[in-house]
N, C-alpha and C positions, 0 to 999 in steps of 0.2 A: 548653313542650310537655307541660307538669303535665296536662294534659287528656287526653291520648291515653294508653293504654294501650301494653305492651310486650308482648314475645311471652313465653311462658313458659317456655321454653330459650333455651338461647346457646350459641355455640360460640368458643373464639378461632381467630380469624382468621389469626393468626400474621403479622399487618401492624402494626405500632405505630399508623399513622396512622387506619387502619381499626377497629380495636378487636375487639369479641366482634358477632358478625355470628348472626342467628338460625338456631340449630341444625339446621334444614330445608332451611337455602339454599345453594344450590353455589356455590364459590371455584374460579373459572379466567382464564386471562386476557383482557385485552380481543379480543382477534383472536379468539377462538373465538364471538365474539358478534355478529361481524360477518365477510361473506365474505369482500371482500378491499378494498381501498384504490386506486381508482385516479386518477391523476395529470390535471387539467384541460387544458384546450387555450386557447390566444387569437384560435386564427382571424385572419382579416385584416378589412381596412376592409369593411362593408357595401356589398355591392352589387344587391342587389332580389331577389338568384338565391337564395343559401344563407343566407341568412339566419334565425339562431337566438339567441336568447337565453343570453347568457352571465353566469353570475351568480358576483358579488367578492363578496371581504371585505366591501366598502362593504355590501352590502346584506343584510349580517347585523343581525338584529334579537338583540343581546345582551340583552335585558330578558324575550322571551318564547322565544329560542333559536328562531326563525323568521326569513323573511325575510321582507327588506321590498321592497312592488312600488312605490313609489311613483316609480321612478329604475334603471328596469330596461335592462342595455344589451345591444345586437343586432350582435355580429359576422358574418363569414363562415366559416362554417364545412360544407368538404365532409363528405358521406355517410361517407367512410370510418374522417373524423376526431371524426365524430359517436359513429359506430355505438354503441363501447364506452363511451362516455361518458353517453348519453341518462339523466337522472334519472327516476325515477319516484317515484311518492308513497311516503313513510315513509324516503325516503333521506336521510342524515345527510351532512351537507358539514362537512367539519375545513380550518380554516386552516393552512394550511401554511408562509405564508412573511408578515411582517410584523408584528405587534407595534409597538409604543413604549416610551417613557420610564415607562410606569403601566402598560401591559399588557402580557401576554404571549401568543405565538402558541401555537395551539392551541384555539380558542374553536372549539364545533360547534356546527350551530343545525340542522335538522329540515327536507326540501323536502316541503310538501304542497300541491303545487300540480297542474291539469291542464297544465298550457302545456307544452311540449317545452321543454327547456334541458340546457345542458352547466356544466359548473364554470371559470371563468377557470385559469389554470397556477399561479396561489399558493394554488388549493382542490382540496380532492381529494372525491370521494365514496366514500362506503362504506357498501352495503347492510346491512341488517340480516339475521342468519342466522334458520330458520325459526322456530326455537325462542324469537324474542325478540319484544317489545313495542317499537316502535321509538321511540316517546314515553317509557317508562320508560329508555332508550337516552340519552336525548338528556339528561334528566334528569340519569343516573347522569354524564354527560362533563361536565354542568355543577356538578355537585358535586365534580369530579376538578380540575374548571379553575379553582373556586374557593379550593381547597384548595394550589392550583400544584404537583398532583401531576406536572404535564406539565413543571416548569419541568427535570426532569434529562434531557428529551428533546431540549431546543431547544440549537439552536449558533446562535453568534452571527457573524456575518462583516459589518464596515464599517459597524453601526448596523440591518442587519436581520436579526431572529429568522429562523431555520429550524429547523422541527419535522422531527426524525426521526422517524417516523409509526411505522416499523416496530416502534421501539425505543420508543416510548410505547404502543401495541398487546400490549405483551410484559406492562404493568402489570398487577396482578392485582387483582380485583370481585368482587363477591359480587352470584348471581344470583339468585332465587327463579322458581318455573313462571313461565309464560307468562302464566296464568292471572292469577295474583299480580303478575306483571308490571302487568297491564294496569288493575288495581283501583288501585296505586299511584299509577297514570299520569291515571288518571279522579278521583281524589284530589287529588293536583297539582294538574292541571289546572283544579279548582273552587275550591281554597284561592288558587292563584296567581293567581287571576283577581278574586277577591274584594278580594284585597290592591295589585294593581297599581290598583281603579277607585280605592282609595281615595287612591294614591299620584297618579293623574290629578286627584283632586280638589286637593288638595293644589298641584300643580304650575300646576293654573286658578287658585287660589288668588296664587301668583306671579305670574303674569302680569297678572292685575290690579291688583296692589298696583303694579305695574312700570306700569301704563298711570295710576293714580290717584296715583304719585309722577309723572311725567311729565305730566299734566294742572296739578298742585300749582306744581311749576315755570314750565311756562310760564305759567300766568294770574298769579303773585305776577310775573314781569318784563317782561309786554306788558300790565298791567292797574293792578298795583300792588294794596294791601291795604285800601285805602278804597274801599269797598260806594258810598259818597256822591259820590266827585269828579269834576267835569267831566271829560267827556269829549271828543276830538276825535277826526277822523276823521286815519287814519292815511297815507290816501291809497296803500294796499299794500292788492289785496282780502283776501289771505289773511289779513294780519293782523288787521284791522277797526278799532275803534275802540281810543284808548288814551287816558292822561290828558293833561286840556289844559295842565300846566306841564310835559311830559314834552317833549326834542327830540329829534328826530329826528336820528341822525348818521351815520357809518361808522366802521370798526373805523380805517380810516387817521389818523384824525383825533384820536383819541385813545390812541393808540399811538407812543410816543417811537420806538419800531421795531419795524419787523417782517423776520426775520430764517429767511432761505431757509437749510437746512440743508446742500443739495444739494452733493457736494463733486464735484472732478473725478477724484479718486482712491478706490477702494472704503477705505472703514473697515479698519484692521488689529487684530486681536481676538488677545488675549493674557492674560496674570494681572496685566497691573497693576492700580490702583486707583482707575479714573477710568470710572465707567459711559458706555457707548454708549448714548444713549436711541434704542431704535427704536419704530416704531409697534406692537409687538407689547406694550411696556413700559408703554402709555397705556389705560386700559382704563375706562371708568363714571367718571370726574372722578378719579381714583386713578394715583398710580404704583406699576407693578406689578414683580418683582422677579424671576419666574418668568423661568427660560430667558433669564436677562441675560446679554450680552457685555460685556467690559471689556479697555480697551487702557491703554498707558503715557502716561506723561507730555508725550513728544516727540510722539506724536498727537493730545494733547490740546492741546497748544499751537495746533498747525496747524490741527486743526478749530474753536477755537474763537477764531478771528484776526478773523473778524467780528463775533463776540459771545458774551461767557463768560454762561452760565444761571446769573441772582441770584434767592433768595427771592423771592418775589410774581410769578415771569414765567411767562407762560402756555405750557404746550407742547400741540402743536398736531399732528395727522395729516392730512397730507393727502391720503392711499389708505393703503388696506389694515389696514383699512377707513378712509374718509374721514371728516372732523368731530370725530373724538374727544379729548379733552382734559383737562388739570390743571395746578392750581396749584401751580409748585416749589418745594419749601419750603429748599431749599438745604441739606438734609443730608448729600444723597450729592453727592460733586462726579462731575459727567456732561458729556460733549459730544452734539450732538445729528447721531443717525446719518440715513441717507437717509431721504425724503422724511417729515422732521419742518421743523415751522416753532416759532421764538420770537419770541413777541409781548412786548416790555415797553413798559410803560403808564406813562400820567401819573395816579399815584395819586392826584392830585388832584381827578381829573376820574370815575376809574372805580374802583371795588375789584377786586384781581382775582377774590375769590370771585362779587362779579356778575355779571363777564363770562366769567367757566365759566358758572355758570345761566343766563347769556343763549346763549349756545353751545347747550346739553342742553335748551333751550327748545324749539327747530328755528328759531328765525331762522336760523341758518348752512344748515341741511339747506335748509329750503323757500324759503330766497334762490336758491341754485345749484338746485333741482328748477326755480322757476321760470323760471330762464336755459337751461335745458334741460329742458323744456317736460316738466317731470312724470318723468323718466327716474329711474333707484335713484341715489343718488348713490355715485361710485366713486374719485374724482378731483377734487381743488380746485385749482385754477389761484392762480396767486399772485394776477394781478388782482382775481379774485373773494374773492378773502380781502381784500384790501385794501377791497373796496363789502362786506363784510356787514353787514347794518343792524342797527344799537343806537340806545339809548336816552340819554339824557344827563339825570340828574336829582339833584337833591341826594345829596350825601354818607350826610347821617341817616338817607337815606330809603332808600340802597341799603342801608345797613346794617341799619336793621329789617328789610327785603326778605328779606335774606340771614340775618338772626339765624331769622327764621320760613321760611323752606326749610328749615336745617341742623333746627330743631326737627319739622319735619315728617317729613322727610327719617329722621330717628331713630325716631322709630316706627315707618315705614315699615320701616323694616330691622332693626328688632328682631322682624317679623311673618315676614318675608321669613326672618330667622334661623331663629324655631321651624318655619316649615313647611317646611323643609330636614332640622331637626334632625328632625321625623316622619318625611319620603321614608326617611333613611336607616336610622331603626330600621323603618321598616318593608321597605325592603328588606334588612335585615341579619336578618328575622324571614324572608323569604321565601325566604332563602340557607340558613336553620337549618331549616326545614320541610323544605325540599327534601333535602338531605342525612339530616337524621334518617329521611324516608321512604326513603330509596335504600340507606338502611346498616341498616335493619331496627332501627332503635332505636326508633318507635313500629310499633306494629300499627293498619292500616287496614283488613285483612283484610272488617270487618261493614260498613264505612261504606259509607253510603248518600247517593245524591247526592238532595238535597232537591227538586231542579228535575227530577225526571226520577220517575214511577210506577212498579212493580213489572215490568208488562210490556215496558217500555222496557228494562227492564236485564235483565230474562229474552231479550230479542231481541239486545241485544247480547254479555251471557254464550254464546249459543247459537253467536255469528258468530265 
């Protein structure tokens, strides 16, 4: 913030968290900033008659503290339960009830929309009082929520947050005119925006590294690494041509077993030491550790009476989401929870690292799309996991295969690494902008917005 200038009084604030706030600016609390708070509605099922737009949590846009229309829902809701509820532009919607395990309730985001809508019953609205800038508003809540000044508001009950609105409302701010307000806000508004394209590029940037690792993949195991060797036809259109010493086979064939996880009693979850693999735990060829359940020994025995998971055995989803996969390295001892599948192999025939890349290829994906004529895939049948088409080719050859992905693959996500490691300094710059501009620690008072002439800003000064 070396660049921006400060104001040249101060006054303290007599907030520790808040510090010395500029000598000009009035300290009150949040309620005086806003008229008052009122509580959402859910209306019933849509029926053609009353139907109004009710807008959740979901469709808070936490990145610009706006909403988002892409996924907007229409209850029914009567006239009378409208009335006091109806938004209008510049109104601020605060969550009230929900949160997780990484955030907390309380997050506000800005309604600037024409459309008629009301707040679902876990969002409340609250007007901006005359005297405020409602964008400097929104602003100042999201430096409050950054900061988890709201976290001594929230009660907790059975896993979900509730924001005591009144008693976060009681919190005290530092305000500047309206005036000042609104310079802040047009400030923001042009830094934030400059910063977020760069973080979209950034994030284009991923995604194509994620389609050029997935391209990588699958042509080194439906193509193989020699530019020169015959080819044959694969007799699959989608696939096309592949090499002519390559065979054709299925996963049955080469799998000593294949091993339904599916028990007739739910899993029982506890602190022993024997991980429950579920499908949440299978994530990009990796096992994942987040949000693991684990049970004792005596269920560990019973789930795993068809087959204990050894080093090299492939674990397997088959919903939720379908396809996804890794090789076990037999670290953690685990049974495998509902609807996971174990695959172990004749090593002799397949490496398991091949047949994860042949998995993450989409032979598995666009074998079941075409048995289901193009549909998302949601669900794998055991039959159809038994027909997924592979490959069968020398040892040496999968293992060059597989040595050059994992080198690919490594670049790929050391790129993947730093343009993460940018998103987040730059949105960790964009949390520091914002707050510095809201706590009067730089002065934006003269800035001028570059995109906009003299008279533009004289018309809207004026308004």
């Amino acid at each position: 913030m070396a660049k921006y200038q400060k104001y040249a009084e101060y006054k303290d604030s007599g907030v520790e968290w808040l510090g010395e706030i500029p000598s000009h600016w009035e300290f009150f609390s949040l309620k005086r900033a806003v008229n008052k708070c009122t509580n959402g509605f859910w209306g019933a099922e849509p029926n053609g008659d009353n139907d109004l737009c009710v807008l959740r949590v979901a469709d808070f846009n936490r990145n610009n503290f706006e909403i988002n229309l892409d996924k907007l829902t229409y209850r029914s809701i009567l006239s009378k339960e409208a009335e006091n509820r109806l938004l209008k532009k510049g109104d601020l919607l605060i969550e009230k009830s929900g949160g997780g395990e990484k955030t907390l309730v309380g997050c506000v985001v800005q309604f600037n929309e024409d459309f008629p809508a009301i707040t679902s019953n876990f969002v409340a609205k609250m007007t901006p009082s005359m005297s405020m800038n409602s964008r400097y508003i929104t602003y100042a809540f999201s430096h409050l929520y950054a900061g988890r000044v709201n976290f001594s508001a929230i009660k907790q009950t059975t896993g979900i947050q509730n924001l005591d609105s009144e008693a976060y409302l009681m919190e005290k701010f530092c305000f500047p005119s309206k005036n000042e307000q609104t310079q802040i806000a047009n400030f923001l508004d042009h830094e934030t925006a400059k910063i977020d394209t760069l973080i979209a590029k950034q994030q284009k940037l991923i995604e194509l590294l994620k389609e050029k690792r997935q391209a990588v993949i699958s042509h080194a195991v439906t193509k193989g690494l020699n530019p020169n060797v015959k080819m044959k036809a694969s007799g699959v259109e989608w696939l096309g041509d592949v090499p002519e010493h390559w065979a054709t086979t299925k996963l049955k064939y080469i799998a000593e077993q294949i091993v339904d996880a599916e028990h007739k009693t739910a899993p029982y979850f506890d602190d022993g030491q024997y991980l429950v693999c579920r499908t949440t735990n299978v994530r990009d060829g990796e096992l994942r550790f987040e949000g693991s359940k684990y049970t004792n020994h005596q269920s560990y025995m019973a789930w795993t009476q068809r087959a204990i998971p050894y080093a090299g055995d492939i674990l397997f989803t088959r919903e939720a989401p379908a396809g996804e996969a890794c090789v076990y390295d037999g670290k953690t001892p685990l049974c495998l929870g509902q609807r996971m599948v174990l695959f172990k192999l004749d090593k002799e025939i397949i490496l398991p690292e091949f047949l994860l890349y042949s998995i993450y290829s989409g032979l598995a994906d666009n074998f079941i799309k075409q048995l289901s004529q193009g549909s998302t895939v949601t669900h794998f049948n055991m039959a159809d996991i038994q027909n997924i088409p592979l490959f069968e080719l020398p040892i040496a050859e999968q293992e060059e295969i597989v040595l050059y992905i994992i080198s690919k693959l490594n670049k790929f996500k050391k790129l993947v690494d730093n343009a993460n490691t940018a998103i987040q300094l730059m949105q960790e710059r964009r949390t520091a902008l914002i707050s510095a501009a809201v706590t009067g620690k730089i002065d934006v008072r003269h800035w001028k917005n570059p995109n906009k002439n003299n008279n533009q800003e004289k018309m809207e000064h004026s308004t």
